[in-house]
DRENPABA-925283 format. One record per residue (C-alpha): residue number from 1; x, y, z; chain. Coordinates in nm, 4 decimals. Layout:
DRENPABA-925283
+------+----------+----------+----------+-------+
| resi |       xx |       yy |       zz | chain |
+------+----------+----------+----------+-------+
|  NUM |        X |        Y |        Z |     A |
...
+------+----------+----------+----------+-------+
This chain:
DRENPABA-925283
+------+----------+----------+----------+-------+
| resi |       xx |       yy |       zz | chain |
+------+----------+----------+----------+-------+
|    1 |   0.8747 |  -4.4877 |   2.6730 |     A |
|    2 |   0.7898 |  -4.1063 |   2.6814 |     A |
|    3 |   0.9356 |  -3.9206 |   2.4321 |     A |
|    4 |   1.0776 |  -3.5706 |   2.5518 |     A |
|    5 |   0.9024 |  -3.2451 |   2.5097 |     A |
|    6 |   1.1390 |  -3.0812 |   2.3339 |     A |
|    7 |   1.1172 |  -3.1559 |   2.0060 |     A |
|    8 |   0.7841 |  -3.0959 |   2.0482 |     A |
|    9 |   0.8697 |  -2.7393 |   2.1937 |     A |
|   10 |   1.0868 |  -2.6563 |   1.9502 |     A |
|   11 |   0.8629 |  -2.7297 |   1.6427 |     A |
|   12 |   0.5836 |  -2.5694 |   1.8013 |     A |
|   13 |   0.8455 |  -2.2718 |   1.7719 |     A |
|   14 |   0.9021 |  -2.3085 |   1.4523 |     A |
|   15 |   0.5394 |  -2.3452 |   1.3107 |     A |
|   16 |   0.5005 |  -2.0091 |   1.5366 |     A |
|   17 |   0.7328 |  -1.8373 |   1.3879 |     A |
|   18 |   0.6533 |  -1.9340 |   1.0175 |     A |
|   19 |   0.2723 |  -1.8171 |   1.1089 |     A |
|   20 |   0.4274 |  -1.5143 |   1.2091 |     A |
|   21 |   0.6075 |  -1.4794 |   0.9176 |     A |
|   22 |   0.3178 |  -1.5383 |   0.6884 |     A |
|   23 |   0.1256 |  -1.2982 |   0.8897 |     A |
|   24 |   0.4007 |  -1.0139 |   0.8207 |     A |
|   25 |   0.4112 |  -1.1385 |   0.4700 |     A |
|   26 |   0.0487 |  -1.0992 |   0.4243 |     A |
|   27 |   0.0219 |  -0.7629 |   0.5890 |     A |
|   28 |   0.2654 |  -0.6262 |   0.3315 |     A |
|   29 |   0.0878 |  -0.7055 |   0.0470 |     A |
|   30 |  -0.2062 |  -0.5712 |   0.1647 |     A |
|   31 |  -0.0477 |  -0.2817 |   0.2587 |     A |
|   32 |   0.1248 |  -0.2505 |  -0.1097 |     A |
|   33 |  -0.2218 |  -0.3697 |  -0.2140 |     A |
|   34 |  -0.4240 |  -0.0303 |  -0.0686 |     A |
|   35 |  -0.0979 |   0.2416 |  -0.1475 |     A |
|   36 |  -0.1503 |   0.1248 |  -0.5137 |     A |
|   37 |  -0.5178 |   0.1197 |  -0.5321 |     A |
|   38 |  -0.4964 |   0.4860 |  -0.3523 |     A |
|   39 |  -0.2254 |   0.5701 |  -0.6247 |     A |
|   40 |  -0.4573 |   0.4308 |  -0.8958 |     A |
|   41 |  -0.7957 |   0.6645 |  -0.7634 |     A |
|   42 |  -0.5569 |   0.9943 |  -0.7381 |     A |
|   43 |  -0.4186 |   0.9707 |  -1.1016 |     A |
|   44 |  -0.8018 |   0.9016 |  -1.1629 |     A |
|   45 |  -0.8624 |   1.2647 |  -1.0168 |     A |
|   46 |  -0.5639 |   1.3693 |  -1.1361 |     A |
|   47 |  -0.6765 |   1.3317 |  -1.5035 |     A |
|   48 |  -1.0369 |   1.4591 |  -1.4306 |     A |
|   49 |  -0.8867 |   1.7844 |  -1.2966 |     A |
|   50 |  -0.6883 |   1.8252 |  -1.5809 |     A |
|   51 |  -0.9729 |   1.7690 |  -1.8494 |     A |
|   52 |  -1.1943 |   1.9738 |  -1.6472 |     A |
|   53 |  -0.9235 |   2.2767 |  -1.6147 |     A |
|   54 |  -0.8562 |   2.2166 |  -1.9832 |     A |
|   55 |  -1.2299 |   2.2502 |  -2.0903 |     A |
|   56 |  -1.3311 |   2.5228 |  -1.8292 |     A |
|   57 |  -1.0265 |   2.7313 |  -1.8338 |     A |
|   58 |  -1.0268 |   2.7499 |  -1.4507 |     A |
|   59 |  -0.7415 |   2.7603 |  -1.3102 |     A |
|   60 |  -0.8690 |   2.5784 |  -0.9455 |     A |
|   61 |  -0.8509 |   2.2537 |  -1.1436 |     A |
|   62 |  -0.5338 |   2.3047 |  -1.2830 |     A |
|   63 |  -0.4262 |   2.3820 |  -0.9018 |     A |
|   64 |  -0.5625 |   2.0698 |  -0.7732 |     A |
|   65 |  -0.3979 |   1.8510 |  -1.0951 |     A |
|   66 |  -0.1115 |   1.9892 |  -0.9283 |     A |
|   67 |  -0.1596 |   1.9289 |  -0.5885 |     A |
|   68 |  -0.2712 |   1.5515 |  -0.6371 |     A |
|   69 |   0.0562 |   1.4993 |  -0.8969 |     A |
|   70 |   0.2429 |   1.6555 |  -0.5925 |     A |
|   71 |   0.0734 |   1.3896 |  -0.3349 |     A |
|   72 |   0.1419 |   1.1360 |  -0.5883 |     A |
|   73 |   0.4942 |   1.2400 |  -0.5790 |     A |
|   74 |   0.5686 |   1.2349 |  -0.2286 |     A |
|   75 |   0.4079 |   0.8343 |  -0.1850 |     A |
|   76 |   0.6891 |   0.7767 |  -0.4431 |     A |
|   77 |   0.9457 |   0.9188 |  -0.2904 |     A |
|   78 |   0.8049 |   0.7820 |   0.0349 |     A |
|   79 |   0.8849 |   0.3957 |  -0.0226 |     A |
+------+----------+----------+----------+-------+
């Protein structure tokens, strides 16, 4: 006897749609992955500026410790 093709079908389906699932799964972490490595090099930059402005007096660096607490801000708000 032949056995019918669709329970075949149907878990071919469903290993489909878990390897789709994992692949989503994945992405996301590596997506959470990068926006808190890129969060972790702009405080980085953030605190150079700020050491910089506080040692030179110049007021660019306190600008740009601004601007990248700003930027940090908005990927906050952004998730």
């Amino acid at each position: 006897m032949l056995s019918s093709p669709e329970p075949d079908r149907s878990s071919e389906e469903s290993a489909e749609e878990k390897r789709q699932k994992d692949r989503e799964l994945a992405e996301a972490e590596i997506k959470l992955a990068r926006r808190k490595r890129m969060k972790d090099h702009l405080r980085i930059l953030q605190i150079v500026f700020t050491l910089v402005a506080a040692v030179t007096g110049n007021p660019v660096y306190r600008w740009a410790a601004r601007g990248i607490q700003w930027v940090m801000e908005l990927l906050r708000d952004s998730k």
